[in-house]
KOLVEXPA-480013 format. One record per residue (C-alpha): residue in one letter; x, y, z. Coordinates in steps of 0.2 Angstrom, whole numbers, plus 5000, padded with zeros to 4 digits. Example, Ala and Ser with C-alpha at 12.3 -4.5 7.8 and 13.67 -1.06 7.14 Angstrom:
A506249785039
S506849955036
This chain:
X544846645580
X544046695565
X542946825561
X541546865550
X540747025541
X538746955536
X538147055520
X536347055516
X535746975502
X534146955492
X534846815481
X536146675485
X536446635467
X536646825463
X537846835476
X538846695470
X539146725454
X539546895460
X540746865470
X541546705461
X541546785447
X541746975450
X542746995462
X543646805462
X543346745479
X543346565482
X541946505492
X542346385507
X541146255513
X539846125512
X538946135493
X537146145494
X535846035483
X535846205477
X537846215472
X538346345482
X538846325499
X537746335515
X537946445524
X538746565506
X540446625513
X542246655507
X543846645517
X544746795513
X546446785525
X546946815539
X545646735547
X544346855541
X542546775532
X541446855523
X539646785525
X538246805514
X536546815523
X534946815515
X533846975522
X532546855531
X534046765542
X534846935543
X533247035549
X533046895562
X534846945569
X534647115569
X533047135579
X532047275578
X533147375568
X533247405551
X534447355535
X534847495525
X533747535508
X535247555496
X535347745498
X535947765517
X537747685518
X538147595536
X539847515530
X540747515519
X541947355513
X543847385509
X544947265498
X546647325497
X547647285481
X549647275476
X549547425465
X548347595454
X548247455437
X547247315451
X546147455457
X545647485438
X545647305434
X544547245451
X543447395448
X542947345428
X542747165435
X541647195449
X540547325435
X540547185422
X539747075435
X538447175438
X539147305451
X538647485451
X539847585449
X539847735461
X541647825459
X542947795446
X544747745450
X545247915453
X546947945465
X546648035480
X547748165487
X548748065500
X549247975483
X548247815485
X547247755469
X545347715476
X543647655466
X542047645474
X540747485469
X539047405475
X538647245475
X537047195466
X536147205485
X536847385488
X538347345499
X539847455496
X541547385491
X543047525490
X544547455479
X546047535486
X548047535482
X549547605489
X550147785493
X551547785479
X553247785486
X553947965486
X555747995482
């Protein structure tokens, strides 16, 4: 079984280079005349697929309810990393890509290191590692 998270999008190329390039996903099926796959998704493990979904196709699967406008969150994206230096490293990626950078690696209280990002459409991505072992 596999299964997906759709993310709106405004612009397929946008998105691709984002996502190739900022945050290093490889995309998985048929290239488009375009060169970016149709539908734009990733394979990300485990069985899960992130789908990209331009806001028309989106809209028409959401009904009569609406996407958010970039300032209400309704999810919010996790990608877990080994380790503090690949939350720092994945953040400054993701902001050189063209994320918007919404809270600085910082570590929480519990011990894990997090950093908080949005996609160039407004979806947020949070960057976490790892409680640090206590000894």
């Amino acid at each position: 079984m596999t299964f997906s998270v759709c993310i709106p999008i405004a612009d397929r190329r946008v998105a691709y280079d984002f996502y190739t390039g900022g945050l290093g996903f490889a995309p998985a099926g048929e290239v488009a005349a375009d060169g970016i796959p149709e539908p734009l998704q990733f394979d990300v493990g485990g069985g899960v697929r992130i789908m990209m979904v331009p806001h028309g196709g989106f809209e028409w699967a959401i009904g009569e309810r609406r996407m958010t406008d970039g300032t209400t969150v309704g999810c919010l994206l996790t990608l877990d990393v080994p380790g503090p230096a690949d939350v720092t490293e994945v953040f400054e990626r993701a902001v050189a890509a063209g994320a918007a950078p919404i809270v600085t690696p910082q570590t929480q209280p519990w011990g894990t290191v997090t950093a908080t990002f949005a996609d160039p459409d407004g979806n947020l991505w949070e960057v976490t590692s790892p409680a640090a072992a206590s000894g």
